[in-house]
Backbone as XML, in Angstrom:
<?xml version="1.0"?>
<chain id="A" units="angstrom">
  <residue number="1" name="UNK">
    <atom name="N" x="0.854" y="-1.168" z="0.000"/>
    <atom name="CA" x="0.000" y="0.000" z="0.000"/>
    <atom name="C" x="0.900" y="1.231" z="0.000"/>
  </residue>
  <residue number="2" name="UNK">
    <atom name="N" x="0.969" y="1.760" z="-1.348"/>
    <atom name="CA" x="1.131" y="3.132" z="-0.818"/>
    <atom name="C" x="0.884" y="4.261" z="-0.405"/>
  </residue>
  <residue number="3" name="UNK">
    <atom name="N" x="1.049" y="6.032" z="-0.297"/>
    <atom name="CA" x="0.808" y="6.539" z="0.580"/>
    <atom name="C" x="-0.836" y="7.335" z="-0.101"/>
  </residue>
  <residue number="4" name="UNK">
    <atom name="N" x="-0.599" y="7.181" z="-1.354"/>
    <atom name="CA" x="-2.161" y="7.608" z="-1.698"/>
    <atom name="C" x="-3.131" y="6.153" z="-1.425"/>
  </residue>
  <residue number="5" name="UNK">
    <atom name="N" x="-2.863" y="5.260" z="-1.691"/>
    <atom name="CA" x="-3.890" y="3.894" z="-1.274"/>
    <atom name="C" x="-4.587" y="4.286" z="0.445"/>
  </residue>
  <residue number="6" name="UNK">
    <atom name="N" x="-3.270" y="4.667" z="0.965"/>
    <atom name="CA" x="-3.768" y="5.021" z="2.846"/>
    <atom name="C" x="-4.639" y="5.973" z="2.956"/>
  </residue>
  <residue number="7" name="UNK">
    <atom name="N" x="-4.328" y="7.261" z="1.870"/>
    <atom name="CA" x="-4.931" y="8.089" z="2.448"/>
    <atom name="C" x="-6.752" y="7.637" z="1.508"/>
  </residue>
  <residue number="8" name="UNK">
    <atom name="N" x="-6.783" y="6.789" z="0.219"/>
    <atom name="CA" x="-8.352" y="6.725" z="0.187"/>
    <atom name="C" x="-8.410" y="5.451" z="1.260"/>
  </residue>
  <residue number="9" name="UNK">
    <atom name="N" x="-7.942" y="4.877" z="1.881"/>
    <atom name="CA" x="-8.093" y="3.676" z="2.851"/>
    <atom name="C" x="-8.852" y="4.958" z="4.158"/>
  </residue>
  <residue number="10" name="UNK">
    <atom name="N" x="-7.681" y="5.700" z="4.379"/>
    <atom name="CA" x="-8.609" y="6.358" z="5.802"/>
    <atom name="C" x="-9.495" y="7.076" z="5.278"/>
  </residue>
  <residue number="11" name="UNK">
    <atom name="N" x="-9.809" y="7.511" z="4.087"/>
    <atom name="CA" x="-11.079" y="8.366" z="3.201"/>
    <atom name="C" x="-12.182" y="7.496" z="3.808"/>
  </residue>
  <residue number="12" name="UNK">
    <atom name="N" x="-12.248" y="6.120" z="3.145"/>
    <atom name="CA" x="-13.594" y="5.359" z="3.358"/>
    <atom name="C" x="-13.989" y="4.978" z="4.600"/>
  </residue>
  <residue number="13" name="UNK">
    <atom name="N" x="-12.794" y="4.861" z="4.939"/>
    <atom name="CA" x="-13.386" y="4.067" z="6.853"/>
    <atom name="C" x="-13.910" y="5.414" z="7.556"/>
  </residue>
  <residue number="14" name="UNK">
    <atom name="N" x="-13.232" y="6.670" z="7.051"/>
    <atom name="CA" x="-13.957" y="8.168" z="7.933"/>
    <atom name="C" x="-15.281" y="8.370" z="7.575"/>
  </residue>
  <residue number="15" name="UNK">
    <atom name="N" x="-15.539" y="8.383" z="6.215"/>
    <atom name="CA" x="-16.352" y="9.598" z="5.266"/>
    <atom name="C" x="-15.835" y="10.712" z="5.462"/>
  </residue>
  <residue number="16" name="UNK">
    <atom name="N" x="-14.498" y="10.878" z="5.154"/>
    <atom name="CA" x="-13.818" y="11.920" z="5.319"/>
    <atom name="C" x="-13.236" y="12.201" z="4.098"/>
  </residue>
  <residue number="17" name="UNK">
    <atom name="N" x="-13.204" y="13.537" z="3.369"/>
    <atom name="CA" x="-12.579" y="13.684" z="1.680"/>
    <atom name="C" x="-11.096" y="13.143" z="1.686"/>
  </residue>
  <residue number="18" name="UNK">
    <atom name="N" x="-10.699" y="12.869" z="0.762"/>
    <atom name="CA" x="-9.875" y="12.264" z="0.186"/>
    <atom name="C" x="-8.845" y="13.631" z="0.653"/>
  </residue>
  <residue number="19" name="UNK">
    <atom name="N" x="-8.787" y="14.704" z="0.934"/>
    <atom name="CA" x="-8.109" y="16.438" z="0.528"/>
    <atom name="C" x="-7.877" y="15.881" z="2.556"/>
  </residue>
  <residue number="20" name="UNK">
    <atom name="N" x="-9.167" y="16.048" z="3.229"/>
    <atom name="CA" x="-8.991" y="15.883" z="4.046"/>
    <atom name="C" x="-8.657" y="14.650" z="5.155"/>
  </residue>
  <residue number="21" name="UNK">
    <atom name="N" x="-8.673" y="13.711" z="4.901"/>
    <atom name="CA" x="-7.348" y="12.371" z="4.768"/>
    <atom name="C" x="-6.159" y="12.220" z="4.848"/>
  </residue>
  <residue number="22" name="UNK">
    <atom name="N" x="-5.973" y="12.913" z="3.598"/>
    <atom name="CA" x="-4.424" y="13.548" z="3.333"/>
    <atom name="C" x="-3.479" y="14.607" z="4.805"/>
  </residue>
  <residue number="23" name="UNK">
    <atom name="N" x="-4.211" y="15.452" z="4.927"/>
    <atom name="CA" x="-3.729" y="16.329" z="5.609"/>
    <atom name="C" x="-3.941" y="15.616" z="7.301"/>
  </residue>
  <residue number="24" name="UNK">
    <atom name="N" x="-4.954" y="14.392" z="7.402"/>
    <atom name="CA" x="-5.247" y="14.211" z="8.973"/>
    <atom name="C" x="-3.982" y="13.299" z="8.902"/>
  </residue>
  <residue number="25" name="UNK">
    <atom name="N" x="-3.747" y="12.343" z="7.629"/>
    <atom name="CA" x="-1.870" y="11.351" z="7.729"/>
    <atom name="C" x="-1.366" y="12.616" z="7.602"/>
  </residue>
  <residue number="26" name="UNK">
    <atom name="N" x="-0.887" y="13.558" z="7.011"/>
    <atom name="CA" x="0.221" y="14.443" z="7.269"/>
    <atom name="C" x="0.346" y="14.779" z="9.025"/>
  </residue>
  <residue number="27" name="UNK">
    <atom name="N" x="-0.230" y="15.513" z="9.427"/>
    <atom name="CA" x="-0.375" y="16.040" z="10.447"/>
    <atom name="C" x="-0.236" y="15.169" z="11.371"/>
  </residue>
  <residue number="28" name="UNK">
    <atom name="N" x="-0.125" y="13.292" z="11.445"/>
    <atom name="CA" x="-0.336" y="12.251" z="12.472"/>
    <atom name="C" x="0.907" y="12.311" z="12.191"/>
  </residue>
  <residue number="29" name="UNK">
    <atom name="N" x="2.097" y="11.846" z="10.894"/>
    <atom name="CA" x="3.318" y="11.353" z="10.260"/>
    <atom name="C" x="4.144" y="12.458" z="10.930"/>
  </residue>
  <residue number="30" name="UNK">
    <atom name="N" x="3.978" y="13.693" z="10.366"/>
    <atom name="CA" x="4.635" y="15.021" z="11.296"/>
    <atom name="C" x="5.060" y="15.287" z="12.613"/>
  </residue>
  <residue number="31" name="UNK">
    <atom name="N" x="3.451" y="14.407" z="13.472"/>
    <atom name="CA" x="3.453" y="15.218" z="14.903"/>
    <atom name="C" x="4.705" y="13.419" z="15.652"/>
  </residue>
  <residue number="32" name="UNK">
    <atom name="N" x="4.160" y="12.803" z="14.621"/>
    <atom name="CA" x="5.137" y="11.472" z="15.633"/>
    <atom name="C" x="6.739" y="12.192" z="15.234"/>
  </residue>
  <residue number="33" name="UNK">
    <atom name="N" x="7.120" y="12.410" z="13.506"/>
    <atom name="CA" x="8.584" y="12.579" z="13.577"/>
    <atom name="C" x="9.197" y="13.546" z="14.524"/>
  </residue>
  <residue number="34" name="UNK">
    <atom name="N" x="8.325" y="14.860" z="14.508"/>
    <atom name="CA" x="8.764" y="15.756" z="15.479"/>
    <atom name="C" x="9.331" y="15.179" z="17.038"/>
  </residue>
  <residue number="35" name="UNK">
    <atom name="N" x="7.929" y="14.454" z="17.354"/>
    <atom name="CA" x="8.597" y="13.828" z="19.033"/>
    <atom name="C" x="9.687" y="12.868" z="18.803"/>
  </residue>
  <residue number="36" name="UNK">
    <atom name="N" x="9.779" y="11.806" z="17.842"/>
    <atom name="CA" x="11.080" y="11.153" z="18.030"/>
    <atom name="C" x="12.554" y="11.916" z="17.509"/>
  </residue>
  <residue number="37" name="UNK">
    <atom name="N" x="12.053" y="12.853" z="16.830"/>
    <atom name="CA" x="13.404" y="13.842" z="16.414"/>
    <atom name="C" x="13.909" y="14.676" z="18.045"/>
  </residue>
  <residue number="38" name="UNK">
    <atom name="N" x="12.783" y="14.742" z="18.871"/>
    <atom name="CA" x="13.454" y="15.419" z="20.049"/>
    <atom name="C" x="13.596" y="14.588" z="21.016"/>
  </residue>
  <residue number="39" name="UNK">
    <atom name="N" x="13.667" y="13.283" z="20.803"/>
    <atom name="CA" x="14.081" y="12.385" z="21.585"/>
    <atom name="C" x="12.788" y="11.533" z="22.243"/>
  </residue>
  <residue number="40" name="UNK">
    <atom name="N" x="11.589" y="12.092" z="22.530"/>
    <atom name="CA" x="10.712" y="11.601" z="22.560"/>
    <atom name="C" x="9.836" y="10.395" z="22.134"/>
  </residue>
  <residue number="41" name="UNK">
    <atom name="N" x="9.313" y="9.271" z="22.670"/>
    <atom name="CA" x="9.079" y="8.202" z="22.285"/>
    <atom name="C" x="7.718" y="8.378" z="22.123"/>
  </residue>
  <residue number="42" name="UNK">
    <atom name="N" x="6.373" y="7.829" z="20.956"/>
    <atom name="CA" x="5.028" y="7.934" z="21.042"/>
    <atom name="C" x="4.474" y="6.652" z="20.798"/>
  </residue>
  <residue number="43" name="UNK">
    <atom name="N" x="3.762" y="6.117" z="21.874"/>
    <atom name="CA" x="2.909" y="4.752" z="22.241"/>
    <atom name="C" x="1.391" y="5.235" z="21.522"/>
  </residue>
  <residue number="44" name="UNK">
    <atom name="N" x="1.383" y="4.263" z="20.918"/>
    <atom name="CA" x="-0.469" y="3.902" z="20.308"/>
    <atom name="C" x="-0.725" y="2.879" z="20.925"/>
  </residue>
  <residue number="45" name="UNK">
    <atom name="N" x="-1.143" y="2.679" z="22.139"/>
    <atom name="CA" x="-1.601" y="1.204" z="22.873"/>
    <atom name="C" x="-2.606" y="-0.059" z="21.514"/>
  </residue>
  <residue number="46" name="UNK">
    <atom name="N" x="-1.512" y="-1.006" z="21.423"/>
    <atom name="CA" x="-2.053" y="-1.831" z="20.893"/>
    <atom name="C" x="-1.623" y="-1.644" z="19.215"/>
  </residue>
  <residue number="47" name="UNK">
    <atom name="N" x="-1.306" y="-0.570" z="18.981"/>
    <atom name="CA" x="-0.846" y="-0.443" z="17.647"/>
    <atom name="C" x="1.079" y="-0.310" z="17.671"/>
  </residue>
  <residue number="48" name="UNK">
    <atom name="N" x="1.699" y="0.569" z="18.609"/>
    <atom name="CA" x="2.872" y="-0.190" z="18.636"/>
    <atom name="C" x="3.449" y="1.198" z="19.094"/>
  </residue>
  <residue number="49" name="UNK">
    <atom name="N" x="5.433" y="1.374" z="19.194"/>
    <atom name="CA" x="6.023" y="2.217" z="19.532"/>
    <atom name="C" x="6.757" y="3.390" z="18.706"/>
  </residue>
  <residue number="50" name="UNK">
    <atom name="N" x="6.917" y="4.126" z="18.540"/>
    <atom name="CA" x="8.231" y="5.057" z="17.743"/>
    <atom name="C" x="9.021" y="5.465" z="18.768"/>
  </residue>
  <residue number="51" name="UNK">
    <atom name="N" x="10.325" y="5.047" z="18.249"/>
    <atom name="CA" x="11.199" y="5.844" z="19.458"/>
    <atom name="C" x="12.366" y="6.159" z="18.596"/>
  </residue>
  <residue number="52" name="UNK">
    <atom name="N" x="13.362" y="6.912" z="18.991"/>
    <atom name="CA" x="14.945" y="6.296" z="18.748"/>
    <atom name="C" x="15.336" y="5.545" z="19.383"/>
  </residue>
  <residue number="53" name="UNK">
    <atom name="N" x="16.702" y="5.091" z="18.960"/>
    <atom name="CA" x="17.773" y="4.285" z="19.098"/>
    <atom name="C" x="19.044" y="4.581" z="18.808"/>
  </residue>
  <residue number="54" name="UNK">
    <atom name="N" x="19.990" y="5.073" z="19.908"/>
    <atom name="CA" x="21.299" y="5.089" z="19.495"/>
    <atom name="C" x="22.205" y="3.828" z="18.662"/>
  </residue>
  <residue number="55" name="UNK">
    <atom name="N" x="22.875" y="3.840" z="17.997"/>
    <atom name="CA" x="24.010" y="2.642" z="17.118"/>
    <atom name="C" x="25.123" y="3.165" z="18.012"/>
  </residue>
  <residue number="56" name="UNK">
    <atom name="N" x="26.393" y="2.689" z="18.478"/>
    <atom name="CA" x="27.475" y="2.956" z="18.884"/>
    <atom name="C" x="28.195" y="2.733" z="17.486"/>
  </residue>
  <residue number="57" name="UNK">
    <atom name="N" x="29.283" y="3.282" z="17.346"/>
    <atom name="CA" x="30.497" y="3.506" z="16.169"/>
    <atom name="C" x="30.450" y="2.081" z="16.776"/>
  </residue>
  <residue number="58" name="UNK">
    <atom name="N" x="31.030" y="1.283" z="15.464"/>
    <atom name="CA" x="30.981" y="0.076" z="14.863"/>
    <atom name="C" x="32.348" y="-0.423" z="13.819"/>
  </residue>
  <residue number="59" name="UNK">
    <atom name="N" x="32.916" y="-1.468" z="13.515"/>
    <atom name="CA" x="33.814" y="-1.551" z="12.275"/>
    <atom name="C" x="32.886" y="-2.078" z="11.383"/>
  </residue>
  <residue number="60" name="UNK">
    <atom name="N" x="33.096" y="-1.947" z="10.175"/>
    <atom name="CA" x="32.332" y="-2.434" z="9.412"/>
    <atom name="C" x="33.538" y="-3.116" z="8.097"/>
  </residue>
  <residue number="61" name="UNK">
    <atom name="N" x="32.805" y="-3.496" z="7.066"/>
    <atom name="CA" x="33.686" y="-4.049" z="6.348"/>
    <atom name="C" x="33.378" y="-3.540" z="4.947"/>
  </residue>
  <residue number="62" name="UNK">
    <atom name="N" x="34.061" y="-2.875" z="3.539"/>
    <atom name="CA" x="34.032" y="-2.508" z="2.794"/>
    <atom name="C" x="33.738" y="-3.574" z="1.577"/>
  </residue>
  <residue number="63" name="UNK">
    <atom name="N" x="32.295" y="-3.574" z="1.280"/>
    <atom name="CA" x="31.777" y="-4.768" z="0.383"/>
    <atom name="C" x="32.846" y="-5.026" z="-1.086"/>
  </residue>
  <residue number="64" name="UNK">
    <atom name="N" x="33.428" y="-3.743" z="-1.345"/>
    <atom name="CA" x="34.381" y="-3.956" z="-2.566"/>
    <atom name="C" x="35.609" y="-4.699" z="-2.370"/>
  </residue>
  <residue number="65" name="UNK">
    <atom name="N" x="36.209" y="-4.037" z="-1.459"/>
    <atom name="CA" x="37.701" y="-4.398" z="-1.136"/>
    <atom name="C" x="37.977" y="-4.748" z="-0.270"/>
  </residue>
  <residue number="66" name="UNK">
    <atom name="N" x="36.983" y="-5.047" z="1.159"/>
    <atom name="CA" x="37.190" y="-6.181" z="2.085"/>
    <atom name="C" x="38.193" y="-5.391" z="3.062"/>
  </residue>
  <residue number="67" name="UNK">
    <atom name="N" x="38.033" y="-4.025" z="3.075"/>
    <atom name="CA" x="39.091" y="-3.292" z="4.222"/>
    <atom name="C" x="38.155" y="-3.042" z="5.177"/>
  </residue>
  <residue number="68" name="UNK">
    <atom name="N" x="38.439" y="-2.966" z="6.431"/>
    <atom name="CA" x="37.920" y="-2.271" z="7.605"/>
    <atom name="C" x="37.782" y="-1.031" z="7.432"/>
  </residue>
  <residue number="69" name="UNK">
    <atom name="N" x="36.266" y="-0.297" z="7.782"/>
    <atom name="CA" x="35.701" y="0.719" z="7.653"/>
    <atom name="C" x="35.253" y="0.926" z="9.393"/>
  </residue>
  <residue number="70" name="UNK">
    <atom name="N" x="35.382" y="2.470" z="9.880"/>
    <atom name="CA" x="34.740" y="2.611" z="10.648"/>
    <atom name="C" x="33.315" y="3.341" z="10.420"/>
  </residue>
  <residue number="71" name="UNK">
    <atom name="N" x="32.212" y="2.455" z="11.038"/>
    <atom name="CA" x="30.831" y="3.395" z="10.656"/>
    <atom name="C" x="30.332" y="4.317" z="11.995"/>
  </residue>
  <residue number="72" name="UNK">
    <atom name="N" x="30.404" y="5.762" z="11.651"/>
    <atom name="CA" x="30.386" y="6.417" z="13.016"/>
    <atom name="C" x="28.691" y="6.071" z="13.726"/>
  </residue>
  <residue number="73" name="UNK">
    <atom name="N" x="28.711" y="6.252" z="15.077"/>
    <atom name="CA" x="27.653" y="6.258" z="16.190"/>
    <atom name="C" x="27.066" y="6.894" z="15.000"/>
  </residue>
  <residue number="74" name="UNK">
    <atom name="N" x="25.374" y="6.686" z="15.594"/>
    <atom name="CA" x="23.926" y="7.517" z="14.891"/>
    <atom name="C" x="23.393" y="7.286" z="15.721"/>
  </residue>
  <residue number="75" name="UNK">
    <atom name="N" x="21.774" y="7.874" z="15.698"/>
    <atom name="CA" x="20.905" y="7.782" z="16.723"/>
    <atom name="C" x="19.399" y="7.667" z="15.763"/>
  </residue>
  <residue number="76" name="UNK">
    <atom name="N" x="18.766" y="6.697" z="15.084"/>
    <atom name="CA" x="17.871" y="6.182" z="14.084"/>
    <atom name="C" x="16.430" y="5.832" z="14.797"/>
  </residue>
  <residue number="77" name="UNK">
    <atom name="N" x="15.299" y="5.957" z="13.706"/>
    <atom name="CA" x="14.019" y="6.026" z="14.354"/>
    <atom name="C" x="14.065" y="4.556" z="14.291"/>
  </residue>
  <residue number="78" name="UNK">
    <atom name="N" x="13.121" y="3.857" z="15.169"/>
    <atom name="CA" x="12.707" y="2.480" z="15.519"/>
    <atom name="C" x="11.167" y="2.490" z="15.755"/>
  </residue>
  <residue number="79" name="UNK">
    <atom name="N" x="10.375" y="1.266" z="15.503"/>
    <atom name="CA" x="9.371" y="0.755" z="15.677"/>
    <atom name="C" x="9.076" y="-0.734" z="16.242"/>
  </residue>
  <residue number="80" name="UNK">
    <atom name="N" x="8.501" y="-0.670" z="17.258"/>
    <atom name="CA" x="8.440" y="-1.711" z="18.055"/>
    <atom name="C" x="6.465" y="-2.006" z="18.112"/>
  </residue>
  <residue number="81" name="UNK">
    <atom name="N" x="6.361" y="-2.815" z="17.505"/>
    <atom name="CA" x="4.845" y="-3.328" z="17.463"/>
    <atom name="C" x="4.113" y="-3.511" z="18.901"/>
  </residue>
  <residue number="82" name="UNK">
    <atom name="N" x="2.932" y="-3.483" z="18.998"/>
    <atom name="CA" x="2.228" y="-3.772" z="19.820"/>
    <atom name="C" x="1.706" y="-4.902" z="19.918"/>
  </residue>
  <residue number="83" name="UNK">
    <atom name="N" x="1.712" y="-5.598" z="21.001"/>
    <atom name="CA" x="0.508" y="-6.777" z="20.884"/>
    <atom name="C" x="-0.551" y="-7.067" z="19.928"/>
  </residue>
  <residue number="84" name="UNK">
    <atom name="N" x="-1.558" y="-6.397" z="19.997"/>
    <atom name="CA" x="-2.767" y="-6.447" z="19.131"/>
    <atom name="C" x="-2.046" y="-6.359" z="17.847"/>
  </residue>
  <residue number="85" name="UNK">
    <atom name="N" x="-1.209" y="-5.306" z="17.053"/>
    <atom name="CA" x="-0.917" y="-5.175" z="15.583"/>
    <atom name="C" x="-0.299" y="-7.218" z="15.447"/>
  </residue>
  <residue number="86" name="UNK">
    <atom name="N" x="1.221" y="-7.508" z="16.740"/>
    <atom name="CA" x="1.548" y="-8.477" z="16.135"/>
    <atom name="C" x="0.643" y="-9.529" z="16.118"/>
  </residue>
  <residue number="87" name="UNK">
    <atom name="N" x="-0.343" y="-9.700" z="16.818"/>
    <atom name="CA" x="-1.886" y="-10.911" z="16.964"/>
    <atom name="C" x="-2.762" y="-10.788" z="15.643"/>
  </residue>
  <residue number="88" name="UNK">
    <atom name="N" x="-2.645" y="-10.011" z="14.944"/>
    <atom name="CA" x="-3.569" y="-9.445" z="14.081"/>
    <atom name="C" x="-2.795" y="-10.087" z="13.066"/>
  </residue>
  <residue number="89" name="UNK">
    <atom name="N" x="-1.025" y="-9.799" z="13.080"/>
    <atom name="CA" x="-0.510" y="-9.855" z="11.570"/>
    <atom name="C" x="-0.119" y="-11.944" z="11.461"/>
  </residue>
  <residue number="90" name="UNK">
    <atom name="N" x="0.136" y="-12.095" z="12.346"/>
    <atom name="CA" x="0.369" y="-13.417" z="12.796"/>
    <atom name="C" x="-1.136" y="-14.377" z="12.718"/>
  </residue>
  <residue number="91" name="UNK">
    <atom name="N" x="-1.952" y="-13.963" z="13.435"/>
    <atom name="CA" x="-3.300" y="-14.388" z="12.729"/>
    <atom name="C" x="-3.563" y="-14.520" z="11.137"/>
  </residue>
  <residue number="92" name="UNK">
    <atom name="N" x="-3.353" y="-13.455" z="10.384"/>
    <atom name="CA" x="-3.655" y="-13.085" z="8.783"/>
    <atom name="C" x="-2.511" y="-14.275" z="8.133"/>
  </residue>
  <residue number="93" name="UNK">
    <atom name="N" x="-1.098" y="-14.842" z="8.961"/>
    <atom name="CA" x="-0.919" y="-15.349" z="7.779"/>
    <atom name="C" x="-1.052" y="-16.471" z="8.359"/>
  </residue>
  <residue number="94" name="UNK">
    <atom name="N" x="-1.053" y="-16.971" z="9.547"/>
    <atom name="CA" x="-1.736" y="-18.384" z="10.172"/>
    <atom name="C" x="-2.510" y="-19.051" z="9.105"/>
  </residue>
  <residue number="95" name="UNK">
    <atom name="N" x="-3.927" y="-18.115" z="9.031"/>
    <atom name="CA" x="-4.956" y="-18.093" z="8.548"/>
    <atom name="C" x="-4.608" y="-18.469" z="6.741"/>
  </residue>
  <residue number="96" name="UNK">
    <atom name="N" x="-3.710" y="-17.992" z="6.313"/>
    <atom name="CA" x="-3.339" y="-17.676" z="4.663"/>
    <atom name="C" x="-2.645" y="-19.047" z="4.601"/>
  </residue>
  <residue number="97" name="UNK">
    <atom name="N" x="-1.596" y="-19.636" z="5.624"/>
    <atom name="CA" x="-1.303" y="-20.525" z="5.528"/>
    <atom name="C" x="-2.465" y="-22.265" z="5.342"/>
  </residue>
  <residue number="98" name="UNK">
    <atom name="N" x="-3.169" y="-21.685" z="6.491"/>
    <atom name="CA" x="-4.290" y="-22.680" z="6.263"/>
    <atom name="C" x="-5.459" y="-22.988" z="5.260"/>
  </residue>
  <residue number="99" name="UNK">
    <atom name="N" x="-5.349" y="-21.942" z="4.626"/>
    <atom name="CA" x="-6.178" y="-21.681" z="3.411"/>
    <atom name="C" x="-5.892" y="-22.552" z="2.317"/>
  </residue>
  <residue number="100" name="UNK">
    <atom name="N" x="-4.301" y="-22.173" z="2.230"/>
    <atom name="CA" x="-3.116" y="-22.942" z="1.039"/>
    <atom name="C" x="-3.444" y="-24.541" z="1.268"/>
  </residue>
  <residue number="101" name="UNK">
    <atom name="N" x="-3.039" y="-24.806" z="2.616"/>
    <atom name="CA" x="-2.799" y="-26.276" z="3.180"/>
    <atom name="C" x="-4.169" y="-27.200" z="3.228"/>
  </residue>
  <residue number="102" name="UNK">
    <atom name="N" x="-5.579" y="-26.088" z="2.797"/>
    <atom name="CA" x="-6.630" y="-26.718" z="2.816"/>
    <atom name="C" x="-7.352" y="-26.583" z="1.349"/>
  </residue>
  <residue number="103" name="UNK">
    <atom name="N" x="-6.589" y="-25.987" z="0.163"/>
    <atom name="CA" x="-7.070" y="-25.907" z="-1.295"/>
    <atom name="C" x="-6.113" y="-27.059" z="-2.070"/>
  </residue>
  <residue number="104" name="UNK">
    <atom name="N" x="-5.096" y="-27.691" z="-1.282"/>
    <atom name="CA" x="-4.501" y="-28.360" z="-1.845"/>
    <atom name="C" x="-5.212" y="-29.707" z="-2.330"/>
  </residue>
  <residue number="105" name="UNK">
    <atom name="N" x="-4.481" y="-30.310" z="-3.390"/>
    <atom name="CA" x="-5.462" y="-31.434" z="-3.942"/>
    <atom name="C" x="-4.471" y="-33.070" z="-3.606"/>
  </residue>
  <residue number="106" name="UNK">
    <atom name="N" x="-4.809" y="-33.867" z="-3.271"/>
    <atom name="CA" x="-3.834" y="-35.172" z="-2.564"/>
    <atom name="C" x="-3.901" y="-35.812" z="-3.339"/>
  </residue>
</chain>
């Protein structure tokens, strides 16, 4: 799904215009980067986490020439699921699996 599919996805489930959709994901996408850009973590109970995460400087290895590279420290956004999202996504392919394992012909 991409980001126009989401925004007529939250169109239909609102009855909300397609114009105004748009701007209620802008304004949700915005207000989370802002808090994890200031260090701030934002919980959706049941839908999951945004936070950062520091990396410590690391060696790494140069895919061409196989020399040691140092890759400096960063501090990168992360997402950590919630219960309900992972029950939901784990269910869907449970379910997809059993579908397969029950159209099969012996």
């Amino acid at each position: 799904m991409n980001k126009s599919e989401f925004i007529d996805a939250i169109a239909a489930k609102t009855d909300m215009s397609k114009a105004a959709s748009g701007r209620a994901l802008e304004a949700v996408l915005d207000t989370i980067m802002d808090a994890v850009a200031k260090g701030e973590s934002v919980s959706v109970i049941g839908f999951g986490t945004f936070e950062h995460r520091s990396r410590n400087e690391r060696t790494g290895k140069n895919p061409q020439t196989g020399a040691a590279i140092k890759i400096a420290a960063t501090t990168v956004p992360a997402f950590k699921p919630g219960k309900a999202f992972k029950d939901k996504v784990a269910k869907a392919f449970k379910d997809k699996v059993a579908a397969k394992k029950g159209g099969k012909k012996k």
